[in-house]
C-alpha positions as CSV (number, residue, x, y, z in Angstrom):
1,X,100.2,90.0,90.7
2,X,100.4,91.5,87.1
3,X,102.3,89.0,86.0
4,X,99.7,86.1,87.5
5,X,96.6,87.9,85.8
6,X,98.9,88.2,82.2
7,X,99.7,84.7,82.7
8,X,96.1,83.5,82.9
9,X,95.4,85.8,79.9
10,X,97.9,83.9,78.0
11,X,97.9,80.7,79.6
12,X,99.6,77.7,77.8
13,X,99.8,74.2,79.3
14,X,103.5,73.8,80.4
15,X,106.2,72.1,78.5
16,X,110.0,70.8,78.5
17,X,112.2,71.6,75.2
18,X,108.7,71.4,73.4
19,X,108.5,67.8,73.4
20,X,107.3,66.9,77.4
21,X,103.9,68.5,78.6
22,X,103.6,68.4,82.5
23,X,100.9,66.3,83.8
24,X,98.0,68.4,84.8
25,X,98.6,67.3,88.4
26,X,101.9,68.8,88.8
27,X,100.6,71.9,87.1
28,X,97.6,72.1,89.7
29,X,100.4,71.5,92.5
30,X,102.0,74.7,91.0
31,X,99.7,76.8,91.0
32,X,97.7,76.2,94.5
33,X,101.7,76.9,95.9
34,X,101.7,80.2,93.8
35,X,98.6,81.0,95.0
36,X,99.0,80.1,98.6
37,X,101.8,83.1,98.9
38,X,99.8,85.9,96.5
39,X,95.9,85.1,98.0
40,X,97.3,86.0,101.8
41,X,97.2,90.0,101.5
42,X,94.1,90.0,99.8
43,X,92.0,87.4,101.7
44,X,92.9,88.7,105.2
45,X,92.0,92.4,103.5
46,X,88.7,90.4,102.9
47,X,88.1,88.9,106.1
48,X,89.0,92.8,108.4
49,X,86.9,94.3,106.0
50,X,83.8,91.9,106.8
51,X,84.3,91.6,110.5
52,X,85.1,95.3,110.8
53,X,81.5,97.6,111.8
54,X,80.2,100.5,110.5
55,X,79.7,101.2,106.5
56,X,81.8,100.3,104.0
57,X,83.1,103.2,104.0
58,X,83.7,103.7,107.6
59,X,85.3,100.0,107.7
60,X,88.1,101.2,104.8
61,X,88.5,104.1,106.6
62,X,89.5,102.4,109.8
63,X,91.3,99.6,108.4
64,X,93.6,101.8,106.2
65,X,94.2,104.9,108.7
66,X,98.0,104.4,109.8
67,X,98.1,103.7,114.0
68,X,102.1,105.2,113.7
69,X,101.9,109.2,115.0
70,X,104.1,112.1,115.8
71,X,103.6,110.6,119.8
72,X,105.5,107.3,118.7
73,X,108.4,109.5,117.4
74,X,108.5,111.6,120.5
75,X,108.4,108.4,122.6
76,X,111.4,107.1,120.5
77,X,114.2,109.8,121.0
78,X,112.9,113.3,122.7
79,X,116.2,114.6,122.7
80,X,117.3,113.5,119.7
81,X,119.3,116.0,117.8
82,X,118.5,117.4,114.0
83,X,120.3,115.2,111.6
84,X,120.9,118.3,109.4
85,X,123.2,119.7,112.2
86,X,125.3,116.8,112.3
87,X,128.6,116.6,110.0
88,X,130.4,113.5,108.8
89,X,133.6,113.9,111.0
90,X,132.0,115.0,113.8
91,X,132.0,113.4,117.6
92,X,127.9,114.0,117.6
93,X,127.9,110.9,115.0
94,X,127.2,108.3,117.4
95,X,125.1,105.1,117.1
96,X,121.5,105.5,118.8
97,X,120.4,102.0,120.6
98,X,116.8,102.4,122.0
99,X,116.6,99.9,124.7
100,X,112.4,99.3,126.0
101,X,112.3,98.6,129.5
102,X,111.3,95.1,129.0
């Protein structure tokens, strides 16, 4: 997005070879499908943030506290060996596949 904001800084109306300036139309057309893809993150970080309750603070806190924990790891391989003990040309290099009970 640094490159978006220097581009507005330093905004020129676009041309071909110097000679053809783009029609404002296609221009606009370029940048609402620019926009489209970089607005996502920070709109929906908008909208949790106003339909979140508490403070301000309390909201940010919520919203950026990671849900992933020690208990999903667990849950994922509790037997799992260290990978420091493992060697390259050893039999113990196996591939893991987790299968859920779905």
């Amino acid at each position: 997005q640094g490159i978006f904001l220097f581009h507005l800084v330093n905004y020129k109306p676009l041309t071909y070879n110097n000679v053809y300036v783009y029609p404002w139309w296609g221009e606009v057309i370029g940048w609402c499908l620019a926009l489209s893809s970089m607005l996502c993150i920070p709109l929906s970080l908008l909208y949790k943030l106003v339909r979140a309750k508490g403070t301000l603070r309390q909201r940010w806190a919520h919203l950026t506290t990671p849900v992933w924990g020690p208990h999903h790891l667990e849950y994922m391989a509790p037997d799992m060996k260290s990978l420091t003990s493992l060697s390259p040309g050893s039999d113990d290099n196996k591939v893991i596949i987790f299968e859920s009970g779905m």
